[in-house]
C-alpha positions as CSV (number, residue, x, y, z in Angstrom):
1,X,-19.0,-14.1,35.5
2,X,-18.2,-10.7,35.5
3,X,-20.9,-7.7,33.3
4,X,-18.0,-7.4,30.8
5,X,-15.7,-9.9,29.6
6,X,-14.1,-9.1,26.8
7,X,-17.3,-7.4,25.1
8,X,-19.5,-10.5,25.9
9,X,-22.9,-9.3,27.8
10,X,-23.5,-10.3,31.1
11,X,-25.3,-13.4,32.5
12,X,-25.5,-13.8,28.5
13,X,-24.5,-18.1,28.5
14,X,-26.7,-18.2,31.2
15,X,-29.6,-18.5,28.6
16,X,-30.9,-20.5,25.7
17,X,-29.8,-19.3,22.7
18,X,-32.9,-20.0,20.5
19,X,-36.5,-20.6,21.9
20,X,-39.1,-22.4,20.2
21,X,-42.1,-20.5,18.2
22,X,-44.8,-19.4,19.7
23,X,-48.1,-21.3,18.4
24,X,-50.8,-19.5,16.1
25,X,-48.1,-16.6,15.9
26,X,-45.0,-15.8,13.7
27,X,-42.8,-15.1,16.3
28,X,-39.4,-16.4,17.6
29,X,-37.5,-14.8,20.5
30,X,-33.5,-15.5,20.8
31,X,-30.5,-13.9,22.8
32,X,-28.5,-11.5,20.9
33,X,-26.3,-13.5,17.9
34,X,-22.3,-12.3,18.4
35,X,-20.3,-11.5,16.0
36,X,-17.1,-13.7,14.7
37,X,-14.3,-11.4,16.5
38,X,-16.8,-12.1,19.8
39,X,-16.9,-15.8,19.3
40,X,-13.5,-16.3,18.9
41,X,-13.3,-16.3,22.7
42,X,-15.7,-19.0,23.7
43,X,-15.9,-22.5,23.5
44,X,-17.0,-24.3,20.9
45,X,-20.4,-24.9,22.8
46,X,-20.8,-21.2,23.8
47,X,-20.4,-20.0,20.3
48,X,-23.5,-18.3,18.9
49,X,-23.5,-16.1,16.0
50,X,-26.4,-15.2,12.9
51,X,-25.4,-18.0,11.3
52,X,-25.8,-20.9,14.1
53,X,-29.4,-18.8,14.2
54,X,-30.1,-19.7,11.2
55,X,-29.3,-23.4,11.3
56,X,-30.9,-23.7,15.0
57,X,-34.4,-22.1,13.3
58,X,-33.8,-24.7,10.3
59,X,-33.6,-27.5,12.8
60,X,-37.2,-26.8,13.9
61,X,-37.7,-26.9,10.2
62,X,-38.7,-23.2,10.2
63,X,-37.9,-20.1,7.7
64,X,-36.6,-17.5,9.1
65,X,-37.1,-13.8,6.9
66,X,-37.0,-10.6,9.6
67,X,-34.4,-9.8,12.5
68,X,-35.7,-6.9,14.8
69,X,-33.0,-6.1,17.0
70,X,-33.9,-4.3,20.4
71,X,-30.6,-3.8,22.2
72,X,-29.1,-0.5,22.8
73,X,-25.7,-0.9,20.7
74,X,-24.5,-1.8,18.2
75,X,-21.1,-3.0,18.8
76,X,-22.6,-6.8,19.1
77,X,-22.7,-7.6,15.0
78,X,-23.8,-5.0,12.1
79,X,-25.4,-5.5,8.7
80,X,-22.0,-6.7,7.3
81,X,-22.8,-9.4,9.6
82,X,-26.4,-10.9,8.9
83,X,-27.0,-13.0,5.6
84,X,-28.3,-11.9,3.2
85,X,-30.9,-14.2,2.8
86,X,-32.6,-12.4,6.0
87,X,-34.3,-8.8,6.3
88,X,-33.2,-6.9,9.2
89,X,-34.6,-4.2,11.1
90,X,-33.0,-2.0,14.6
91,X,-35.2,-0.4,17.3
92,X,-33.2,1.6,19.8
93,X,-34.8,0.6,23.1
94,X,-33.2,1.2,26.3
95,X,-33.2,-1.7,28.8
96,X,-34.5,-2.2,32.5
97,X,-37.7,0.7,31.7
98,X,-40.8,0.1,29.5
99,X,-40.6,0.9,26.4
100,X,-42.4,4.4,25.4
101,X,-45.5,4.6,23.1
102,X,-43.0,5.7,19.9
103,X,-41.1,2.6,20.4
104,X,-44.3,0.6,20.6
105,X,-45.5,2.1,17.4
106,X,-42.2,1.1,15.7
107,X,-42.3,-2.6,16.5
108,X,-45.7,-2.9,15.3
109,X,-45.4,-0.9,12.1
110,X,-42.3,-3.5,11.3
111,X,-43.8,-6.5,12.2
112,X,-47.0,-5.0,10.0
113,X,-45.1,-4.4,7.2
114,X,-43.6,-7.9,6.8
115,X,-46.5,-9.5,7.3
116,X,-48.6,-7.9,4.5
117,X,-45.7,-8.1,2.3
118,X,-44.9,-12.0,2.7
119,X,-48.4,-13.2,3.6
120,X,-48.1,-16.0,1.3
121,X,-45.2,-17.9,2.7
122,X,-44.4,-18.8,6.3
123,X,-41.3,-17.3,7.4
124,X,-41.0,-15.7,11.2
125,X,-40.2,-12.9,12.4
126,X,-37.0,-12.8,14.8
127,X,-37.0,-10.6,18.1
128,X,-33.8,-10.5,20.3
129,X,-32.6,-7.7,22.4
130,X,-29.4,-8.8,24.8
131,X,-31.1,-11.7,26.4
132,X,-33.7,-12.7,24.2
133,X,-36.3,-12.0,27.4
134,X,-37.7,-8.9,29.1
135,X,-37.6,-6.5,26.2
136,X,-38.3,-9.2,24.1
137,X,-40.9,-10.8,26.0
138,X,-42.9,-7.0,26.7
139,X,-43.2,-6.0,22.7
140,X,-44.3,-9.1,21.4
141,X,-46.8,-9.7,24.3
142,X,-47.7,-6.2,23.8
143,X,-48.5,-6.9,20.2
144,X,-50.4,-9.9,20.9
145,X,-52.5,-7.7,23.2
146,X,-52.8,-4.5,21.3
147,X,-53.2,-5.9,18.2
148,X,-54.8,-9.7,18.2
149,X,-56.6,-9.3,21.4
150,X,-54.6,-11.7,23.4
151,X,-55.6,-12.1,27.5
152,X,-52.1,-10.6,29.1
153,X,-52.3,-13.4,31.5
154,X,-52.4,-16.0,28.5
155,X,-49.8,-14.1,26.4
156,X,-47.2,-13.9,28.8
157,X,-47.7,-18.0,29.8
158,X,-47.5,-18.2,25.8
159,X,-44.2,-16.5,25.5
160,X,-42.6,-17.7,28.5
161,X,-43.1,-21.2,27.8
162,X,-41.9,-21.1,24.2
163,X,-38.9,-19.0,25.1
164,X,-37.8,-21.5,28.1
165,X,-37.3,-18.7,30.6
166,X,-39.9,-15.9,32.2
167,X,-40.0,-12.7,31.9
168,X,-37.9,-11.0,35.0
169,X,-38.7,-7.3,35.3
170,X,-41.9,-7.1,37.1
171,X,-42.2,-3.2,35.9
172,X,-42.8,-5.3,32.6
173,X,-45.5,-7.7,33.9
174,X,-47.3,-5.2,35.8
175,X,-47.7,-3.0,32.7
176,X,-49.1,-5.9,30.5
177,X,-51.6,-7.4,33.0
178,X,-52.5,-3.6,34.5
179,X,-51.8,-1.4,32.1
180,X,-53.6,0.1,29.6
181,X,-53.9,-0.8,26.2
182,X,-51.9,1.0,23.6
183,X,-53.2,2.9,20.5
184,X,-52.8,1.3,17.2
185,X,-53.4,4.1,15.3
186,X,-50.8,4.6,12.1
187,X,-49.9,1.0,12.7
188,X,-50.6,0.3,9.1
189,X,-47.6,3.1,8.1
190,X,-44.5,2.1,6.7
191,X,-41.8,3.8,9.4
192,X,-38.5,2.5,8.0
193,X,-38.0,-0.3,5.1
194,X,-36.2,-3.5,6.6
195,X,-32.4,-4.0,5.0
196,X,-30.9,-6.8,3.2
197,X,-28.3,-8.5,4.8
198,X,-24.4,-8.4,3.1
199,X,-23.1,-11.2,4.1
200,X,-23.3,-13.5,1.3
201,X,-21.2,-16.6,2.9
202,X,-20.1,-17.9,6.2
203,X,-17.4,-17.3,7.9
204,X,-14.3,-19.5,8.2
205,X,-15.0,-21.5,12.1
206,X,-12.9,-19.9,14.6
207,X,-13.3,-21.6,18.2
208,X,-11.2,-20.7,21.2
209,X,-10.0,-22.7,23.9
210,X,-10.1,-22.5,27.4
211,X,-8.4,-19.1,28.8
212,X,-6.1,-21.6,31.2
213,X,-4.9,-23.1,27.9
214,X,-4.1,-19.7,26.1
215,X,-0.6,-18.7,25.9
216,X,0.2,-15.5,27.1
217,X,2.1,-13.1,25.0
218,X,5.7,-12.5,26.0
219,X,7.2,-9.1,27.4
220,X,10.1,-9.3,24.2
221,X,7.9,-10.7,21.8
222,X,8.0,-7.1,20.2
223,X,11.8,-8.7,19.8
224,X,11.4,-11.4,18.6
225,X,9.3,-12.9,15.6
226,X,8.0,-16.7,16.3
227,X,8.3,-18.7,13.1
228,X,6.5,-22.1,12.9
229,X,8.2,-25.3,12.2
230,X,7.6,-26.8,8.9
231,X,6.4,-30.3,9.0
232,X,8.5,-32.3,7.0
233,X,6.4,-35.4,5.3
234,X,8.2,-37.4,3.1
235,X,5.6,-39.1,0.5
236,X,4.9,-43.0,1.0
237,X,4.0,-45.3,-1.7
238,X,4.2,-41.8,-4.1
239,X,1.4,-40.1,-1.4
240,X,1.1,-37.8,0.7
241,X,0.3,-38.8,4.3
242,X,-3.4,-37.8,5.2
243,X,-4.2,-34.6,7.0
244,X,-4.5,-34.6,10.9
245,X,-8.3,-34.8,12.0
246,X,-9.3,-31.1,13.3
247,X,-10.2,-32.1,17.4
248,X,-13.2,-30.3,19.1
249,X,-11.2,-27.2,20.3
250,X,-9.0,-26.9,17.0
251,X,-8.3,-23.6,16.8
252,X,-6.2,-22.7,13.3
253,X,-5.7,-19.0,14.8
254,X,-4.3,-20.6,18.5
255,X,-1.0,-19.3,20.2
256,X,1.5,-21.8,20.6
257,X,4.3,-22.2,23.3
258,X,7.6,-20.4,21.9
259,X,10.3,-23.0,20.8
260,X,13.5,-23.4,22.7
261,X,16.3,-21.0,22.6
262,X,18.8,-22.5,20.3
263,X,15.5,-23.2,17.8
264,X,15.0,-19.4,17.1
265,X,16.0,-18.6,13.4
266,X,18.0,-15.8,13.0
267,X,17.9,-13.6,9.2
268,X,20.4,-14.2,6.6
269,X,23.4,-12.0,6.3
270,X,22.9,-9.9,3.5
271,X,26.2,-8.0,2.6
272,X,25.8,-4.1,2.7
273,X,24.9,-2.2,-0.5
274,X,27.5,-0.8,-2.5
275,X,26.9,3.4,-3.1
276,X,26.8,3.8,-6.5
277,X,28.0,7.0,-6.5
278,X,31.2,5.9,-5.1
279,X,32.3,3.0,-6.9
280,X,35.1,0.8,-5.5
281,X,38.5,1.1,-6.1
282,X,40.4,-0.9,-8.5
283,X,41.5,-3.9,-7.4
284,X,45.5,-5.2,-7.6
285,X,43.7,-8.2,-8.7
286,X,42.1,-6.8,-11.6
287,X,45.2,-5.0,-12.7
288,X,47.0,-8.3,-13.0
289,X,44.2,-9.8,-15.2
290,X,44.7,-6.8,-17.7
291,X,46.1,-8.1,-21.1
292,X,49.4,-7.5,-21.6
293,X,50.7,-4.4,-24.1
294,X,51.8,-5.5,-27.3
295,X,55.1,-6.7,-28.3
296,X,55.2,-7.2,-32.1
297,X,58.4,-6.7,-34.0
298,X,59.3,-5.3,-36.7
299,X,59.0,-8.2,-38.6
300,X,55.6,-9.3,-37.5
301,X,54.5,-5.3,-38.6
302,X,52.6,-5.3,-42.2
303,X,55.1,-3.8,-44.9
304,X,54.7,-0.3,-45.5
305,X,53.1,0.6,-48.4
306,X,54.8,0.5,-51.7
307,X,52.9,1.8,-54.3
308,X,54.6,3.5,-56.8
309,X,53.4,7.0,-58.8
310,X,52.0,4.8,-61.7
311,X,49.7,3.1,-59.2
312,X,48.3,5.9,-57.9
313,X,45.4,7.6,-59.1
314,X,45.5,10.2,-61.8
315,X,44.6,13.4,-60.6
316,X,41.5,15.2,-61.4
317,X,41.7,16.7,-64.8
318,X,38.5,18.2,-64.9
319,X,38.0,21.4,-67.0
320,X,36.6,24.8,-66.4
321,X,34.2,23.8,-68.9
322,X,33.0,21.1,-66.3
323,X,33.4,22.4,-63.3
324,X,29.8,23.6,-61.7
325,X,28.9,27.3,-62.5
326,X,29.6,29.6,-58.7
327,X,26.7,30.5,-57.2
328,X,24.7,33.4,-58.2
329,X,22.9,34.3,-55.2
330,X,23.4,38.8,-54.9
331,X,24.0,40.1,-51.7
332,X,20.3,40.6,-51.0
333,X,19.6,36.7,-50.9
334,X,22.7,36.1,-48.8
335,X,22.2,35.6,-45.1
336,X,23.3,38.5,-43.1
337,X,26.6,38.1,-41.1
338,X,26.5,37.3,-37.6
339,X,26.1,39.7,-35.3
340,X,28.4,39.2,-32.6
341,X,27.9,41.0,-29.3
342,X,30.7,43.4,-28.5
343,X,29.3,43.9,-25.1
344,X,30.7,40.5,-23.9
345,X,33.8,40.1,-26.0
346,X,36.9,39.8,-24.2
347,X,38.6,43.3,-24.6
348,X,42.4,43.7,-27.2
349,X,45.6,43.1,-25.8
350,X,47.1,45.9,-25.6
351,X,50.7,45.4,-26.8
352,X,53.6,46.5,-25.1
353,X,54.9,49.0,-27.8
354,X,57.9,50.7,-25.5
355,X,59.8,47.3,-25.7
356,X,58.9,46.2,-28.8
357,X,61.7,47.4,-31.6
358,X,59.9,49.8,-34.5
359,X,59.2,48.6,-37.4
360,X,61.8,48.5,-40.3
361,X,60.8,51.2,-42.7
362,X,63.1,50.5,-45.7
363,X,62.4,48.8,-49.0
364,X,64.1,46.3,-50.5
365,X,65.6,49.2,-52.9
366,X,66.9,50.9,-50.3
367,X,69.1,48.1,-48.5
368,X,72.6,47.5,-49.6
369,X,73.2,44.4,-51.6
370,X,75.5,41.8,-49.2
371,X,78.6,41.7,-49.1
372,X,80.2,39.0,-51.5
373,X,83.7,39.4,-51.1
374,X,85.4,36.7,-50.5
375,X,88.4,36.0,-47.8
376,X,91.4,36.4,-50.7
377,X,89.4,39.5,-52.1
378,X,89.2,41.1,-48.7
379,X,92.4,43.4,-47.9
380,X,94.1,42.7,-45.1
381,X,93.5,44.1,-41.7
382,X,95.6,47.0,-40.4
383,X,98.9,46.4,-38.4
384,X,100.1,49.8,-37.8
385,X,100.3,50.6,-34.2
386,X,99.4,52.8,-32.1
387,X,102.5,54.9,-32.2
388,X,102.2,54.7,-36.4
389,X,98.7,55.8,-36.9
390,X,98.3,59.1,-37.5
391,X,96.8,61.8,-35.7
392,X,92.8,62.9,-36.0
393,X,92.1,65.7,-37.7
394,X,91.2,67.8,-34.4
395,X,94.3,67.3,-33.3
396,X,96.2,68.4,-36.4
397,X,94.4,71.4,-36.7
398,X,95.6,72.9,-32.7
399,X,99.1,72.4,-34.0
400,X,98.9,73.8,-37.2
């Protein structure tokens, strides 16, 4: 198995995931739990989350109450993650070295803490780093040590037989049988308060299958949307046929293999959206549905009306007398006229006076009455000719 797959830890399924508690102590060591999104790609043996912690503990009949996590990282599961009927509690320690002194202080001061503060129940106190073993296995055999005077030898037989595996790193065994003894001094100090947990129920189950079962995704699947078949159950007897039974490896979450190509569906047709801003044109249609114009006769017309003077109304005949008195508001109390602004008035016509004819300037006293002679009174036109007529008086005068 390879150091990374897919964010699971290396040689991690190579270990139990629980050990058993260590007698005379309140100590249990476990691998690291994994979150949900982790778990989704093992089996449904491999799975191993806070919640299959709690049940394994509860198996052993055992209360669990403090998680001190020793890995390095925190991209395994957060306090989202643990219930929140546990306390937790994180200690940076970096793997394949032992720990420093500061480190040292810190798991004591938390496992100090919880003890004087629940010693009237039972619960333990849960240590993990990634594998549940060499970090592990060095802190609480350095407690046991440091603290209840444990022989190394005996600690570390006590450990590794309750755990199921040995401690590995021999940096870690020489410094517990050889090394010196650490100082407990400001053990009894609180260094940081443990956490409630904020996960108040479990998960829905997820569980994977093998990867050689998986389907993989499809070049065009960013194409194409797969849509499930519906199962069509008709009722029997007026019920419903029972549910299938979930097998081991259901998986509600699992890829399926695509349906054939002629069992694709394809969207409805949805006509085009009309612009309302440009509404359609008339239809010939709709012209031919108008209602026809009106074609009454004369005769189907009502009958003017034929009232006569004496049916109509008698004017008013209302006196001065009666009449309402004008109004006697003075000039003062009257609203001023309106001023109008002669800036933005349209400028006069000018009139055209050389072609309009000048006024008539004489009275009616002054015009002569019209003619009323009539054709018999009027004398009769001249028939004298040319030869006849007599001369002008210029004329007469350069004979004479």
């Amino acid at each position: 198995m390879s150091k990374k797959r897919n964010g699971i830890p290396d040689r991690w399924l190579d270990y139990k995931s629980v050990g058993r508690k260590l007698p005379g102590t309140r100590f249990i060591a476990f691998k690291v739990p994994l979150k949900q999104g982790l778990n989704r790609q093992l089996e449904s043996s491999e799975v191993f989350g806070l919640w299959e912690l709690l049940e394994s503990v509860q198996k052993q009949r055992l209360d669990l109450g403090l998680i001190i996590d020793l890995t390095f990282t925190t991209r395994y599961y957060s306090i989202q993650d643990v219930p929140e009927s546990l306390l937790f509690v994180k200690i940076f320690t970096a793997g394949h070295q032992v720990p420093g002194d500061d480190t040292i202080l810190s798991f004591k001061r938390a496992v100090r803490t919880f003890l004087r503060e629940n010693a009237n129940n039972e619960k333990l106190i849960g240590v993990h780093c990634t594998h549940g073993l060499n970090r592990t296995g060095y802190l609480i055999c350095r407690y046991l040590i440091d603290v209840d005077g444990m022989d190394p030898k005996e600690a570390v037989d006590l450990f590794n037989s309750s755990r199921g595996h040995a401690v590995e790193r021999q940096n870690y065994l020489q410094d517990l049988q050889r090394g010196p003894k650490r100082s407990n001094d400001g053990m009894d100090e609180s260094e940081q308060e443990p956490i409630r947990g904020l996960a108040s129920h479990r998960p829905s189950d997820v569980i994977s299958e093998p990867r050689e079962e998986r389907w993989p995704p499809s070049r065009d699947s960013h194409q194409h949307r797969y849509f499930p078949p519906r199962a069509t159950s008709h009722p029997q007897n007026g019920l419903l046929p029972n549910p299938q039974p979930h097998g081991e490896h259901f998986n509600q979450y699992r890829r399926t293999a695509p349906p054939p190509e002629n069992q694709w569906r394809r969207p409805r047709f949805s006509p085009p959206r009309q612009d309302r801003r440009f509404p359609p044109p008339l239809l010939q249609e709709d012209q031919r549905r108008a209602p026809p114009p009106s074609r009454r006769t004369d005769a189907e017309l009502p009958p003017p009306s034929r009232r006569t003077d004496a049916e109509l109304p008698p004017p008013s005949r209302r006196t001065d007398a009666e009449l309402p008195p004008p109004s006697r508001r003075t000039d003062a109390e009257l609203l001023p006229p309106l001023q109008v602004d002669r800036r933005r008035a349209p400028p006069p016509l000018q009139e055209d006076r050389r072609r309009a004819p000048p006024p008539s300037r004489w009275t009616d006293v002054e015009l002569p009455p019209p003619s009323r002679w009539t054709d018999v009174e009027l004398p009769p036109p001249s028939r004298w000719t040319d030869a006849e007529l007599p001369p002008p008086p210029s004329l007469l005068c350069k004979l004479g």
